[in-house]
KOLKOL-143677 format. One record per atom (N, C-alpha, C): residue in one letter; x, y, z. Coordinates in pm, whole numbers, plus 50000, padded with zeros to 5 digits. Each point is the difference from the previous one (the first is absolute). Example, Ala and Ser with C-alpha at 12.3 -4.5 7.8 and 13.67 -1.06 7.14 Angstrom:
! residues 2
a513194943150780 a499115011950000 a500905012050000 s499655010549928 s500825011950006 s499235010950073 
This chain:
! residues 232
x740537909772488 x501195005249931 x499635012349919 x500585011250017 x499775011449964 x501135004549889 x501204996350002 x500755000849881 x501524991650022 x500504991949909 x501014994049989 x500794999149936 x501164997450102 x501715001549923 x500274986549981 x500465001249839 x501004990849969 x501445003749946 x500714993650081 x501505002249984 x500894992149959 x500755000949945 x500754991449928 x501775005050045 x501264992349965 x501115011550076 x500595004349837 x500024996349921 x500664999549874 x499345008649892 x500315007149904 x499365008649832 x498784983949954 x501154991250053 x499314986049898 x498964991050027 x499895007350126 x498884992250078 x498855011050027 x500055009949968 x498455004049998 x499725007649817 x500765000049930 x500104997949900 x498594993249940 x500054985449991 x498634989449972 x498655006250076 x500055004050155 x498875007650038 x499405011849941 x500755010349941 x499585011249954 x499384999049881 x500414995949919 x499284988749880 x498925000350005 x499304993750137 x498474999949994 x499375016250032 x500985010349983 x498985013250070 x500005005849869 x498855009249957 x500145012549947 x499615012650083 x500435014049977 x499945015450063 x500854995850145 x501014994149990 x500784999450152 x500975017750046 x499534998350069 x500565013850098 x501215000150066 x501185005949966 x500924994550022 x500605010250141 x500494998450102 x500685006950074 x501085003350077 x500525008349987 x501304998450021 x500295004750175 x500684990850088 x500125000750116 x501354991050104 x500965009150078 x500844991450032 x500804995449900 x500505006449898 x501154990849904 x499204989749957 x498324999049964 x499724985349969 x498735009449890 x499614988549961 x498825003349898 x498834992250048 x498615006550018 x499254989450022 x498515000549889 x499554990749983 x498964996349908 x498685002549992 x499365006550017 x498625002550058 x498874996049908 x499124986650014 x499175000549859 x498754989850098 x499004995849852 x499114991650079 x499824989649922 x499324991950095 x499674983449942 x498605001150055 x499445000449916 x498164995150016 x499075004750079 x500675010550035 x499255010950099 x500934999150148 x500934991549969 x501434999050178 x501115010049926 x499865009850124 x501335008149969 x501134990550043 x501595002049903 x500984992550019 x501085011849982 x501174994450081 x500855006150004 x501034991249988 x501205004349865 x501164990549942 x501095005750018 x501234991950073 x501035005750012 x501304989349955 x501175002649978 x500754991650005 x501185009550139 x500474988550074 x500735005550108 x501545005850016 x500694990849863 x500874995450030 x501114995850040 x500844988649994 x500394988250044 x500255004650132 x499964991850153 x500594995450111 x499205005950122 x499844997250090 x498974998350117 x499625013750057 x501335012349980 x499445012650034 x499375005749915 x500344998349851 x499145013649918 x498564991150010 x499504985450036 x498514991349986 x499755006750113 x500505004650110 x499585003150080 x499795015850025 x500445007149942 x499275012049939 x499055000449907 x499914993649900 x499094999949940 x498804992150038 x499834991850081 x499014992050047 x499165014350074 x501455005650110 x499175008950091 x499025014149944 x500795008449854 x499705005349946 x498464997549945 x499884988949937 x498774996749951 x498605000950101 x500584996050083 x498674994950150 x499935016950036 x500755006650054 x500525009750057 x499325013849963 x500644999549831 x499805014449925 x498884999449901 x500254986749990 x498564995949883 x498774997550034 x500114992150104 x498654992650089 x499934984649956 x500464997049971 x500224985149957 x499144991250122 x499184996450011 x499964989250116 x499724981050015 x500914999749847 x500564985149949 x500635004749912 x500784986050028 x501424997349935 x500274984949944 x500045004349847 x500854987049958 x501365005249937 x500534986350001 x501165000349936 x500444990349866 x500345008049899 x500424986849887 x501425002949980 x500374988649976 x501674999349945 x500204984149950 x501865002850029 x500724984849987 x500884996450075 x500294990550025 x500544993650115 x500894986749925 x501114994750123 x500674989649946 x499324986650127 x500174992349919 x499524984950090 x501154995350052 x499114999250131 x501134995350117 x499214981350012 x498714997749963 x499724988350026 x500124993449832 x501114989549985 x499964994849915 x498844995849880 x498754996550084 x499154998349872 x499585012549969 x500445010349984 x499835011449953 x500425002949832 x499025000549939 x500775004449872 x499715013949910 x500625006249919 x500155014149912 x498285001249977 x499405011450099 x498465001149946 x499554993750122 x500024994750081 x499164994450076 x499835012650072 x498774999250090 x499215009550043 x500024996150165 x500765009250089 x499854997450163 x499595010150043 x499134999250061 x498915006850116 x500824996650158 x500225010250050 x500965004850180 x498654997950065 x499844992550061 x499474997650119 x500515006350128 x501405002850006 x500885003750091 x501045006949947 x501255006950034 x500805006349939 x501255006750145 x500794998049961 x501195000650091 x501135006949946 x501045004850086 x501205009249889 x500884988050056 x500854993449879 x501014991650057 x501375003250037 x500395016549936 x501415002450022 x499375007350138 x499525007350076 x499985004350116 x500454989850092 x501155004950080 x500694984350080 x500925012850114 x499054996150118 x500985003250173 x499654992950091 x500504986949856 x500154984250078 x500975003550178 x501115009349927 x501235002250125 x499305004650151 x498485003849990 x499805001750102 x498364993750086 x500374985649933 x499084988850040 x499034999649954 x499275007649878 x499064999549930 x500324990349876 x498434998449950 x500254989749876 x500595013449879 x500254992449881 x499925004149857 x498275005849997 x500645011949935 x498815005649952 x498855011350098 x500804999050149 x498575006150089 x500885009850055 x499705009850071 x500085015150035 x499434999150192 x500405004850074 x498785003050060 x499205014349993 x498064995349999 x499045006450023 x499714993249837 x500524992749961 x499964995149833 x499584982950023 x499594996749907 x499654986250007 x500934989949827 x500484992150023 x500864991249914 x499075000849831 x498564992350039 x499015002949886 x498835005149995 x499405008549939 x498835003149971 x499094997849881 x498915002050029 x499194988449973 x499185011749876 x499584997249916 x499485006549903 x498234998850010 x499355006849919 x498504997750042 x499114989849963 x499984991750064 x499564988549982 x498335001649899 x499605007750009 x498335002149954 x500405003449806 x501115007650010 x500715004749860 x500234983749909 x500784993150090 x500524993149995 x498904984549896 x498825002250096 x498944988049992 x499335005949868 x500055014349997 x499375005249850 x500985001049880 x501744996450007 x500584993649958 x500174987649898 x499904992550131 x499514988049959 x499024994349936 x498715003250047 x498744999649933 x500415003849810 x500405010850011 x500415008349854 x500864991049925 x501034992550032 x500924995049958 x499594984249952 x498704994250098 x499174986849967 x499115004049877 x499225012349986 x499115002649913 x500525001749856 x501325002849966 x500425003349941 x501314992549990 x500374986849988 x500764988350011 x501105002650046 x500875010450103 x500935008849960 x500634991650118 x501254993149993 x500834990550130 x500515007250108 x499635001550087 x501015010850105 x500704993150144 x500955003450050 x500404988350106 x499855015850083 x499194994750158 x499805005950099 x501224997050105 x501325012150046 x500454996150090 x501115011349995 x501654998850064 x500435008250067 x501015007149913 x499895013550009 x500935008649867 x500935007950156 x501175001049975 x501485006450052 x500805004949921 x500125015150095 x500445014949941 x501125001850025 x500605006849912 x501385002550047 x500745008249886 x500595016850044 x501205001849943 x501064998649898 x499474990849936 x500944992449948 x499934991249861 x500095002249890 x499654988449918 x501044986949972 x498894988850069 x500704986650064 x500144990449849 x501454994249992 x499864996349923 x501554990349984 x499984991150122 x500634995450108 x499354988550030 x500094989449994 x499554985350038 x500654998150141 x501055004850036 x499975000050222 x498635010949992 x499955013349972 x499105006350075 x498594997149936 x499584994649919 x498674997349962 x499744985850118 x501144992150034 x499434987750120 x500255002950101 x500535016250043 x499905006750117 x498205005550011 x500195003349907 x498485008150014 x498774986650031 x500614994149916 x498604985649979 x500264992550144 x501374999850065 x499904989650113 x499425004450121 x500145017350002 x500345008650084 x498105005250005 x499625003949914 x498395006850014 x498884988149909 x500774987649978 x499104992849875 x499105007549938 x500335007849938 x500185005049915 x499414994249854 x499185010349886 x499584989749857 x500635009749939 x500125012749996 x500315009049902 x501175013750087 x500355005149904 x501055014950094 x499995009649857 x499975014050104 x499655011349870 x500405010850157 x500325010849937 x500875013649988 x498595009650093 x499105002749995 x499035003350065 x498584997050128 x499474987649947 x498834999050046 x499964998850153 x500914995550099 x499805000550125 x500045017450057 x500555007949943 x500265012850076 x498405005549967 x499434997749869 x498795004849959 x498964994950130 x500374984650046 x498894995250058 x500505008350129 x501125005250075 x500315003550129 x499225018450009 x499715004449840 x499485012149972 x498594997350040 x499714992349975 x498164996449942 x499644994550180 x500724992750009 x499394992750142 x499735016550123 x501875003150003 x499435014750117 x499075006649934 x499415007249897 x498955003149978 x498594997249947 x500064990650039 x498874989449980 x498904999049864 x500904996349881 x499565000649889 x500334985449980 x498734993649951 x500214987049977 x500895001949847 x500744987949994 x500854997049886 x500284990349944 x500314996449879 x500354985849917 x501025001949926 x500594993350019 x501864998249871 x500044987949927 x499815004249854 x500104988049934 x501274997849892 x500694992849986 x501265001549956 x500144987249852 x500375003849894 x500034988949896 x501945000749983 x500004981050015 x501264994050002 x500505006849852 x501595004250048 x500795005149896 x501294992649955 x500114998050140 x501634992850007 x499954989350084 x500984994850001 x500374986750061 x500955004550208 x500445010449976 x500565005850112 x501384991950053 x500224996949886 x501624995250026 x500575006949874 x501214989449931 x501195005749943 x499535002849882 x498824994649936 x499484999549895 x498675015049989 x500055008350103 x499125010350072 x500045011649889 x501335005349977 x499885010849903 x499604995349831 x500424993849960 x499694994549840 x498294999450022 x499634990550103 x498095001349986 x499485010550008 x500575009150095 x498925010050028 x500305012249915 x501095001349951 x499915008249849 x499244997549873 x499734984850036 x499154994249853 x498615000650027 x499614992850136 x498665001650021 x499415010050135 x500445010549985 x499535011450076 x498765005049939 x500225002649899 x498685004949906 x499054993250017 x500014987149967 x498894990849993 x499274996050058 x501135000350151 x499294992350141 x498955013650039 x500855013250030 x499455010950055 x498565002449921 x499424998749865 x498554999449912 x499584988450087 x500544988149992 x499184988650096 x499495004850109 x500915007050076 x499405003050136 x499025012649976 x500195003749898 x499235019550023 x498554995849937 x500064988249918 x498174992149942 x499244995750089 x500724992650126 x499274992050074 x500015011650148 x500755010150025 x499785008250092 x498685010149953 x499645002349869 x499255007649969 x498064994450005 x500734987049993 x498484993050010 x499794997450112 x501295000950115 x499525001950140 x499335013150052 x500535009749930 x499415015450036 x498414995649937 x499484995449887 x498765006149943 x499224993450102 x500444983550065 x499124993250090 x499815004850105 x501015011050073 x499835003850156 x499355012249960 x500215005849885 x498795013750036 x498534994949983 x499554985049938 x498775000650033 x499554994250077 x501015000050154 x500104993750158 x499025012650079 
């Protein structure tokens, strides 16, 4: 790994990351701002995207592209689609799928394209140095499936559309288009997302209260994933 992006889609979610830099280089590119600083001798590059699957997907490409990025994480927040999910919990995408993409009408499932695949799979090696990080450091994380979409869900039919439909643990506004960026150009990647909301009717009141809080949760434990893979 020669230098890495972390992205976040929100002001509030890379916010807690920048925190840890001093002399950051800031640049301005594409209507976006990007972050330029270092961690421990790993060049990093900080962006926020934001919100919804095209501007993550410019900015994912931007980073790899114009910067040289050749890893990618992601921190944010997300709403729980699997009930034992609660405000702060910490999910790691193993896989990642867009759930509003649907041309069901022409015999395909929810979610797939053709020359496209339904889910993709995140980097498993990221993933195990993750984990490792998260045991050493008592930190609870549930390993499994985050779904993207358009849309902030907040709807008890469409949160058990999503959960019946992709089983589904978590859903957030970005991370599958990032992984459909990262996979065609073959940059391994990790999306880690801290529970905000509940993703039903009760969706907006949480995630106005604990947006702040969750997004530092996720940007502490993404950062101690960066210091462990640069000394990979």
């Amino acid at each position: 790994m020669n230098k890495l992006a972390i992205m976040g889609a929100m002001q509030e979610e890379i916010e807690p990351l920048l925190e840890y830099f001093e002399n950051i280089k800031i640049t301005e590119y594409a209507d976006n701002k990007y972050y330029e600083a270092n961690l421990d001798g790993l060049d990093v590059v900080i962006a926020y995207s934001k919100i919804g699957k095209v501007f993550a997907s410019l900015t994912a490409s931007t980073m790899i592209e114009k910067f040289g990025c050749d890893t990618l994480l992601f921190s944010g927040v997300a709403g729980a689609v699997n009930n034992n999910l609660k405000i702060g919990d910490l999910v790691i995408a193993d896989k990642l799928c867009q759930h509003d993409l649907d041309i069901v009408a022409f015999g395909h499932p929810y979610g797939y394209v053709p020359g496209g695949n339904v889910f993709i799979d995140t980097s498993k090696k990221i993933r195990e140095v993750a984990k490792k990080v998260a045991l050493d450091n008592n930190i609870k994380v549930l390993e499994g499936t985050i779904a993207t979409g358009d849309q902030f869900v907040n709807s008890v039919e469409r949160k058990n559309f999503i959960l019946n439909t992709f089983k589904a643990d978590a859903l957030e506004m970005e991370g599958a288009s990032v992984a459909v960026v990262c996979n065609a150009l073959n940059v391994p990647f990790f999306i880690l997302r801290s529970i905000s909301d509940s993703a039903d009717m009760d969706a907006n009141f949480d995630f106005d209260e604990f947006l702040k809080s969750s997004a530092k949760i996720s940007a502490d434990y993404v950062i101690k994933i960066a210091k462990s893979l640069k000394n990979k």
